[in-house]
Biopython code that builds the backbone (N, CA, C, O; Angstrom):
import numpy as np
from Bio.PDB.StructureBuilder import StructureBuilder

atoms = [
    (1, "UNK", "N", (16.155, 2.954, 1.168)),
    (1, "UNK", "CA", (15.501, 2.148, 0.152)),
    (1, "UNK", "C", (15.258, 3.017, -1.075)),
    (1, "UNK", "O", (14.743, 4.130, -0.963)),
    (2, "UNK", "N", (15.718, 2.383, -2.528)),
    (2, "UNK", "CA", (15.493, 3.347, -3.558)),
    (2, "UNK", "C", (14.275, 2.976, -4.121)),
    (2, "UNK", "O", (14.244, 2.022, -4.899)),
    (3, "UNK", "N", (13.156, 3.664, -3.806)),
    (3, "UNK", "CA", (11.784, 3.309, -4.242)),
    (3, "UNK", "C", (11.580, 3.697, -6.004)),
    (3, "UNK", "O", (10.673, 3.234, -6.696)),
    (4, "UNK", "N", (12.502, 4.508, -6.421)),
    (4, "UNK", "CA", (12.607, 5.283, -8.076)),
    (4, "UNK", "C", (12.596, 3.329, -8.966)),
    (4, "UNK", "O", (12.263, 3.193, -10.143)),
    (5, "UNK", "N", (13.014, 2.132, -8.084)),
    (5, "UNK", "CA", (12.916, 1.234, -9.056)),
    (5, "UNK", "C", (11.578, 0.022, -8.823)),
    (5, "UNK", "O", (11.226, -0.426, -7.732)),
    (6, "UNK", "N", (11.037, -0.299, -10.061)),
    (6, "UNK", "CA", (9.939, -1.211, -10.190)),
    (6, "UNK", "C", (10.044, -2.669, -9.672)),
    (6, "UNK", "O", (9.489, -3.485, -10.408)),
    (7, "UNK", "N", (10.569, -3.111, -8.688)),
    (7, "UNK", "CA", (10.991, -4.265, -7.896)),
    (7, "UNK", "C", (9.988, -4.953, -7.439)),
    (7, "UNK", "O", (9.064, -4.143, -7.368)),
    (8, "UNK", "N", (9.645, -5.916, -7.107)),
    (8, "UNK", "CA", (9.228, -6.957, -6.412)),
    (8, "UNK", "C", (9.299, -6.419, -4.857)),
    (8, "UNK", "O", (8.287, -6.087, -4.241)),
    (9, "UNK", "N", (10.963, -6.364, -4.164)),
    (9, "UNK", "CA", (11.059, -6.437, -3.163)),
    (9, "UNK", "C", (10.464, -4.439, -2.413)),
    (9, "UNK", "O", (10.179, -3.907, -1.340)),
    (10, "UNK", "N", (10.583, -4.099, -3.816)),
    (10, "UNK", "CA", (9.849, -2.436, -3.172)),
    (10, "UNK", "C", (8.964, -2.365, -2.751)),
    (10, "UNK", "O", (8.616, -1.597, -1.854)),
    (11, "UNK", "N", (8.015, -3.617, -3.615)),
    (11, "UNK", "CA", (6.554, -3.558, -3.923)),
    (11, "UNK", "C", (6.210, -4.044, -2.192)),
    (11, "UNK", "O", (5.477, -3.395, -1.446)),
    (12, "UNK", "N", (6.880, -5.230, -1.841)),
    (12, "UNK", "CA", (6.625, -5.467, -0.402)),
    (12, "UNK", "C", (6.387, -4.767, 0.210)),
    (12, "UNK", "O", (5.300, -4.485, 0.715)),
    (13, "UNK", "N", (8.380, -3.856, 0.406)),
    (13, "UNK", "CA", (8.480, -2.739, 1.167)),
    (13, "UNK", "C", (7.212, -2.211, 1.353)),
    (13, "UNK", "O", (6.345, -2.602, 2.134)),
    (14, "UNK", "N", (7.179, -1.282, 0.559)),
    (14, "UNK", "CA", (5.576, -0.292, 0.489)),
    (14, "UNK", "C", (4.405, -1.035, 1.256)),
    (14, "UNK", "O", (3.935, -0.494, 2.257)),
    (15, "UNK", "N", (3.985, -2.086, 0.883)),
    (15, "UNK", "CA", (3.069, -2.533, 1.259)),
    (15, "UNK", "C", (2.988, -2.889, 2.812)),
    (15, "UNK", "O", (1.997, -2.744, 3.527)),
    (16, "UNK", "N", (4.308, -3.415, 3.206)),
    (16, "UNK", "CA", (4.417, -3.717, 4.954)),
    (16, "UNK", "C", (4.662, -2.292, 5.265)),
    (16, "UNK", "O", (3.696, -2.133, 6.010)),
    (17, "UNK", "N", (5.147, -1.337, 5.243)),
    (17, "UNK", "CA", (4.986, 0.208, 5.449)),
    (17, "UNK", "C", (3.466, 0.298, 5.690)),
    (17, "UNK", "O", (2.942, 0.350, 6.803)),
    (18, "UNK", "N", (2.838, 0.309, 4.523)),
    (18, "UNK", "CA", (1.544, 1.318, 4.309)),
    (18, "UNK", "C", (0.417, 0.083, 5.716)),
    (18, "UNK", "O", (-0.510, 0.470, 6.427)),
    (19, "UNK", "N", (0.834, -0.916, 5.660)),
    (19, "UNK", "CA", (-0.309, -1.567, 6.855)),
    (19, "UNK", "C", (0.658, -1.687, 8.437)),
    (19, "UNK", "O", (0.227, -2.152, 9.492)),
    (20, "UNK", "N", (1.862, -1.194, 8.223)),
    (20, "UNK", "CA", (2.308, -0.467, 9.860)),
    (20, "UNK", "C", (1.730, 0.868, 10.031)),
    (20, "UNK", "O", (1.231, 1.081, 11.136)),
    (21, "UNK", "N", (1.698, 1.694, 9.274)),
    (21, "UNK", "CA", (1.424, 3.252, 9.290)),
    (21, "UNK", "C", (-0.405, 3.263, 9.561)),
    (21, "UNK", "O", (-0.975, 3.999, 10.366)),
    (22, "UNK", "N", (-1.114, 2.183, 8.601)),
    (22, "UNK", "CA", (-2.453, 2.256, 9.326)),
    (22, "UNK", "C", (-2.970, 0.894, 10.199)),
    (22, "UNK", "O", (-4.063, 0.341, 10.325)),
    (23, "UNK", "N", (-2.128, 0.739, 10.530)),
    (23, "UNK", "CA", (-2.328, -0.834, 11.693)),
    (23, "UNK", "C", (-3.198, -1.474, 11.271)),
    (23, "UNK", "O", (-4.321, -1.310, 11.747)),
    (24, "UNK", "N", (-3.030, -2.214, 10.462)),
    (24, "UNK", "CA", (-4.243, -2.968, 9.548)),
    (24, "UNK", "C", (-4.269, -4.249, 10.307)),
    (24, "UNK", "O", (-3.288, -4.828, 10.775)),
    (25, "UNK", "N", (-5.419, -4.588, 10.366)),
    (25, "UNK", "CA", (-6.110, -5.671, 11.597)),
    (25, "UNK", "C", (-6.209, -6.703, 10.985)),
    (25, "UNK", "O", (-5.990, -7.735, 11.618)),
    (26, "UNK", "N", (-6.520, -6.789, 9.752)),
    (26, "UNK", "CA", (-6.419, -8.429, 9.074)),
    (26, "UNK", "C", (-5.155, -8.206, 8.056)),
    (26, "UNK", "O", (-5.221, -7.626, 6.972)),
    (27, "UNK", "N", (-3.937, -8.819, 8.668)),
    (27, "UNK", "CA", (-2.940, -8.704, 7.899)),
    (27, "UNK", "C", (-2.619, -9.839, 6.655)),
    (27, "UNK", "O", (-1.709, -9.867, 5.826)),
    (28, "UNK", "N", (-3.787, -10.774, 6.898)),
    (28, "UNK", "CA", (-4.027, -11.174, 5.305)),
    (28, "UNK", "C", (-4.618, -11.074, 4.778)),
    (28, "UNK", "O", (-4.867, -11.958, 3.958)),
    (29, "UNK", "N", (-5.395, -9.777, 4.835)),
    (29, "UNK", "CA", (-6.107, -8.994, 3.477)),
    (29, "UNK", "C", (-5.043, -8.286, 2.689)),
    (29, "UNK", "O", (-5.309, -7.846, 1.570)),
    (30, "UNK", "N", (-3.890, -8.160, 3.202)),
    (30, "UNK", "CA", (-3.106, -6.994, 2.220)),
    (30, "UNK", "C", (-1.641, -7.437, 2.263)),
    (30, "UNK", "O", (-0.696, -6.961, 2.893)),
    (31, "UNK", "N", (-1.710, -8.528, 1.382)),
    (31, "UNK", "CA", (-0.405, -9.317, 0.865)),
    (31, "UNK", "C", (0.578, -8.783, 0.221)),
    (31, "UNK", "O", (0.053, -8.870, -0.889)),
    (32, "UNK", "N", (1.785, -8.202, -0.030)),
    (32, "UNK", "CA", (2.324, -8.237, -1.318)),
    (32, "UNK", "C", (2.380, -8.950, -2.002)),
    (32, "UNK", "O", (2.503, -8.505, -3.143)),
    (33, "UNK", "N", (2.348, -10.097, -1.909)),
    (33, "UNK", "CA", (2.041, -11.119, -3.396)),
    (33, "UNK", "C", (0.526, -10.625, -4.326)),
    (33, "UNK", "O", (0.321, -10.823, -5.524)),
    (34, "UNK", "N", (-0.237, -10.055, -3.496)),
    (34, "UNK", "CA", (-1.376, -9.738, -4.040)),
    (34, "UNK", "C", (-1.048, -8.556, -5.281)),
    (34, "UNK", "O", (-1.911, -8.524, -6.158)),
    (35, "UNK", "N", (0.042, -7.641, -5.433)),
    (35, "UNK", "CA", (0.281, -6.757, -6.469)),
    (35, "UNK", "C", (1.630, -7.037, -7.087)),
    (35, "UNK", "O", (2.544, -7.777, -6.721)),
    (36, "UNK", "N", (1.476, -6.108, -8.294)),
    (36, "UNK", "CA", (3.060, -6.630, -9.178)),
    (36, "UNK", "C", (3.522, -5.034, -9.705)),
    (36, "UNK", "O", (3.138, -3.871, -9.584)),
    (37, "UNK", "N", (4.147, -5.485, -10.084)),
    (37, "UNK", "CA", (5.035, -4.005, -10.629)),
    (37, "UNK", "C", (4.338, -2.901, -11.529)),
    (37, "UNK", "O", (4.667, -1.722, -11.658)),
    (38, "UNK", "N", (2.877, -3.858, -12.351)),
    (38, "UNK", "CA", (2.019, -2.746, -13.442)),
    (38, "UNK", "C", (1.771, -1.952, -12.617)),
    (38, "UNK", "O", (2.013, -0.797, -12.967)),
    (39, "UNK", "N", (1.089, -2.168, -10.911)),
    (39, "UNK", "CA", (0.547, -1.162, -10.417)),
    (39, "UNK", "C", (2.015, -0.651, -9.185)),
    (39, "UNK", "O", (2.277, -0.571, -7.985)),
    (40, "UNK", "N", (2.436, -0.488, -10.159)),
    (40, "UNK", "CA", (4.037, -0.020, -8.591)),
    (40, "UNK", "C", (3.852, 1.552, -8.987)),
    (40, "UNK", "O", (4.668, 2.139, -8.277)),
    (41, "UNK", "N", (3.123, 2.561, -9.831)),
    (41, "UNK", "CA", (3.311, 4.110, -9.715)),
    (41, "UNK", "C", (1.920, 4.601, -8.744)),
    (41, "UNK", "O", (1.967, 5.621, -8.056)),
    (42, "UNK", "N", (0.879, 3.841, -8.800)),
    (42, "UNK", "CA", (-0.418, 3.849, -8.262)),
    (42, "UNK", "C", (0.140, 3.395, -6.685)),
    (42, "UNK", "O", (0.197, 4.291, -5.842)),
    (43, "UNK", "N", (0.404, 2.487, -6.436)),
    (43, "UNK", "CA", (0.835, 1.604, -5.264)),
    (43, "UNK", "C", (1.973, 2.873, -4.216)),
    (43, "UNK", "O", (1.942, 3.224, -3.036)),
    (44, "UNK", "N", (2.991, 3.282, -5.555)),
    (44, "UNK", "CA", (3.682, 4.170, -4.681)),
    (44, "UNK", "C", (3.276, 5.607, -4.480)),
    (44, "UNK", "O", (3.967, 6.380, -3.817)),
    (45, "UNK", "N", (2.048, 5.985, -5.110)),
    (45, "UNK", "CA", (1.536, 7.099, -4.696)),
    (45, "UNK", "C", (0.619, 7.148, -3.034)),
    (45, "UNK", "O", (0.472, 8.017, -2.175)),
    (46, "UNK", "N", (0.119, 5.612, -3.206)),
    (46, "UNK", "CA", (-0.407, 5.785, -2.194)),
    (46, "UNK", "C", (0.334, 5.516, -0.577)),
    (46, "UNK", "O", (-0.080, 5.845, 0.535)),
    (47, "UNK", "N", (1.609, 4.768, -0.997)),
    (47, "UNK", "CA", (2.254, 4.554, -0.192)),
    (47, "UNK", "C", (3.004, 6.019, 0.424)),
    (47, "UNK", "O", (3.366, 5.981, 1.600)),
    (48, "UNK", "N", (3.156, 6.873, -0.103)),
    (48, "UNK", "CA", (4.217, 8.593, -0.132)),
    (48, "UNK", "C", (2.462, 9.371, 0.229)),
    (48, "UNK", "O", (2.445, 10.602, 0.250)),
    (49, "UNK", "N", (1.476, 8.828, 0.417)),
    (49, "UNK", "CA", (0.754, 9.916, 0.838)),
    (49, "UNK", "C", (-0.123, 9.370, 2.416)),
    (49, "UNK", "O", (-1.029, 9.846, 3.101)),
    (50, "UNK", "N", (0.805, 8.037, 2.483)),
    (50, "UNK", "CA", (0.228, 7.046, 3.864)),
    (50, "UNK", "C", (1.506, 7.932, 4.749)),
    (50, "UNK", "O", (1.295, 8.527, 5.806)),
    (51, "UNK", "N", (2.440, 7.879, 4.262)),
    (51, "UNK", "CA", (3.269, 8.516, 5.036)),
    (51, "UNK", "C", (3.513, 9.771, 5.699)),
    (51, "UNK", "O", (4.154, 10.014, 6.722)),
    (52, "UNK", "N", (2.825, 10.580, 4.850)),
    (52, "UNK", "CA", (3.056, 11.989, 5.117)),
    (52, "UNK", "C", (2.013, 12.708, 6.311)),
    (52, "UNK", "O", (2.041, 13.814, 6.850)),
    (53, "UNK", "N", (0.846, 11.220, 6.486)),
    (53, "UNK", "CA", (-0.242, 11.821, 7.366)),
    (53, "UNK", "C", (-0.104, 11.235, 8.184)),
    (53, "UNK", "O", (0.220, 10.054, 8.064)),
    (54, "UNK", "N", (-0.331, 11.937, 9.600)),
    (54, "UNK", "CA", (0.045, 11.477, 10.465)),
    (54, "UNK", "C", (-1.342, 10.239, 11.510)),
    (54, "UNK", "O", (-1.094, 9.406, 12.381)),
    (55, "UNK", "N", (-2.672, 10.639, 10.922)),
    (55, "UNK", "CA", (-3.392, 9.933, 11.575)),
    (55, "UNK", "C", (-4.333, 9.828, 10.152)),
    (55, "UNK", "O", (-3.961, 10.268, 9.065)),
    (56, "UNK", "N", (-5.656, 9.136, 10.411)),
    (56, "UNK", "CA", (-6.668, 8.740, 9.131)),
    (56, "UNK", "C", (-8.275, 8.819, 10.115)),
    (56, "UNK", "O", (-8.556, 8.415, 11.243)),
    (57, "UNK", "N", (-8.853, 9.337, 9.347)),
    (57, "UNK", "CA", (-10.632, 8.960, 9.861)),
    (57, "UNK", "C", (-11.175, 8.068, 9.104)),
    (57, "UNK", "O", (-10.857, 8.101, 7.915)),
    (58, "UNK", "N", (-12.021, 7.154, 9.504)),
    (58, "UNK", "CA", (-12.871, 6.030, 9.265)),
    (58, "UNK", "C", (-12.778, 5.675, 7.820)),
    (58, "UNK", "O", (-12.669, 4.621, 7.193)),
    (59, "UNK", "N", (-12.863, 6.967, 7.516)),
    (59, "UNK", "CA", (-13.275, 7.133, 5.745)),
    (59, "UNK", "C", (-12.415, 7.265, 5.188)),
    (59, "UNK", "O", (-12.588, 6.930, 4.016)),
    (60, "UNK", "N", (-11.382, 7.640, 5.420)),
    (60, "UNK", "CA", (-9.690, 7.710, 4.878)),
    (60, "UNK", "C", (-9.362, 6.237, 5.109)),
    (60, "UNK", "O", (-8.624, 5.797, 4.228)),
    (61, "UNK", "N", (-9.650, 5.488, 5.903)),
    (61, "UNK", "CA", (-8.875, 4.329, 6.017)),
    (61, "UNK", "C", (-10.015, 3.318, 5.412)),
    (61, "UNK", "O", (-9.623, 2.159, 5.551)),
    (62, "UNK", "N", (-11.231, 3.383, 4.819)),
    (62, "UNK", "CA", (-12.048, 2.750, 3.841)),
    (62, "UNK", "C", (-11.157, 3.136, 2.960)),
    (62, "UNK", "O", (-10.256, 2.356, 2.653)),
    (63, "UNK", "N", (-11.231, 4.305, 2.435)),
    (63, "UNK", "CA", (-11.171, 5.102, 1.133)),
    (63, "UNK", "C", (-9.861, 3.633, 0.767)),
    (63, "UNK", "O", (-10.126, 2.678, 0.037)),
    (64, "UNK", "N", (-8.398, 3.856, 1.554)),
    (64, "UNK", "CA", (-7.481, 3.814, 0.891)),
    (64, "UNK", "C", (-7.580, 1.951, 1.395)),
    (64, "UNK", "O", (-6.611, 1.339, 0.946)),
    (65, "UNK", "N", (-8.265, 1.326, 1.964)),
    (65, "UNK", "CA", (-8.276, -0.097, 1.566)),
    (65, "UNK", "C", (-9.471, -0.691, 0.594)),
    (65, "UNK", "O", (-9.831, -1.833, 0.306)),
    (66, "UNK", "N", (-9.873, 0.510, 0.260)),
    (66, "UNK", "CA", (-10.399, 0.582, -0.954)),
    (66, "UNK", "C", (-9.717, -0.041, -2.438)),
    (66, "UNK", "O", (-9.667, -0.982, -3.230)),
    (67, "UNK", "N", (-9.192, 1.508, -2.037)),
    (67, "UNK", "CA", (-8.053, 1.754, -3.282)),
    (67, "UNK", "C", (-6.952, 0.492, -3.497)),
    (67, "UNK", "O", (-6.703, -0.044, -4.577)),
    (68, "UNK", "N", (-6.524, 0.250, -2.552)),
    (68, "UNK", "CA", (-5.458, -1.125, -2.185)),
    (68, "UNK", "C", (-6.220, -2.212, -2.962)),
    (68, "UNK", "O", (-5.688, -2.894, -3.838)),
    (69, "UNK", "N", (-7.389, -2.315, -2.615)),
    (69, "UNK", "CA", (-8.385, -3.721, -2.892)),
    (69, "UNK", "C", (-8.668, -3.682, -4.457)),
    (69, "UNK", "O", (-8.811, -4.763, -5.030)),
    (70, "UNK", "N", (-8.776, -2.252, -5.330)),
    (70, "UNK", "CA", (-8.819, -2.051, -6.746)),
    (70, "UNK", "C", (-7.448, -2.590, -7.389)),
    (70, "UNK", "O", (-7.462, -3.108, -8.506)),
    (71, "UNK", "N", (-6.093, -2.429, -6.538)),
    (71, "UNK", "CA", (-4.739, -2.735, -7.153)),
    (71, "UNK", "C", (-4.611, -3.823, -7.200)),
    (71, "UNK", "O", (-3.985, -4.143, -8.211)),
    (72, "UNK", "N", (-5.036, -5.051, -6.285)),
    (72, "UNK", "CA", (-4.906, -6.089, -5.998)),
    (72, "UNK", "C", (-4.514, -7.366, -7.856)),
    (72, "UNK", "O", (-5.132, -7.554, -8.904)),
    (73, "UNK", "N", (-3.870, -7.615, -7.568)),
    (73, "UNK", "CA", (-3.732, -8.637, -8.857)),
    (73, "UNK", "C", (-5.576, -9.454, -8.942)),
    (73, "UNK", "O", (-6.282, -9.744, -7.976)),
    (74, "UNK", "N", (-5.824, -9.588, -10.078)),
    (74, "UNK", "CA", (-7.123, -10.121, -10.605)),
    (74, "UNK", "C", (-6.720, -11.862, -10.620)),
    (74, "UNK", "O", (-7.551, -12.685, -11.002)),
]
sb = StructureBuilder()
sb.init_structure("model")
sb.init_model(0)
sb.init_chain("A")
sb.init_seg("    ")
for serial, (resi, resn, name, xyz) in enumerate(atoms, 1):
    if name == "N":
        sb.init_residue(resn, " ", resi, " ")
    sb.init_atom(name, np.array(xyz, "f"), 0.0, 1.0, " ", f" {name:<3s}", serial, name[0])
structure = sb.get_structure()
């Protein structure tokens, strides 16, 4: 997958990635329809740093459905 482009279908990608990698329990809190391409450099930072860790504590996995919940389209 070439993530270098501002797509729609990346934006998914990333997003069904980043809630397999932290097994997210309400999987309709974190839609891709919910974000768009303004936030695709924010979105893919957090997606390239969901990946690289291999587990999360309580507060890591607030922190970053946090962060998810700030990107969210208004």
């Amino acid at each position: 997958m070439d993530l270098s482009q501002k797509t729609t279908e990346n934006v998914e990608y990333m997003i069904e990635k980043i809630k397999e990698k932290l097994k997210v329990l309400n999987l309709g809190a974190i839609k891709p329809s919910h974000f768009n391409e303004e936030m695709y450099e924010e979105l893919k930072e957090i997606y390239e740093m969901v990946l690289r860790k291999n587990s999360f504590s309580p507060n890591e996995m607030q922190a970053l459905v946090e962060e998810l919940g700030s990107l969210r389209r208004k």
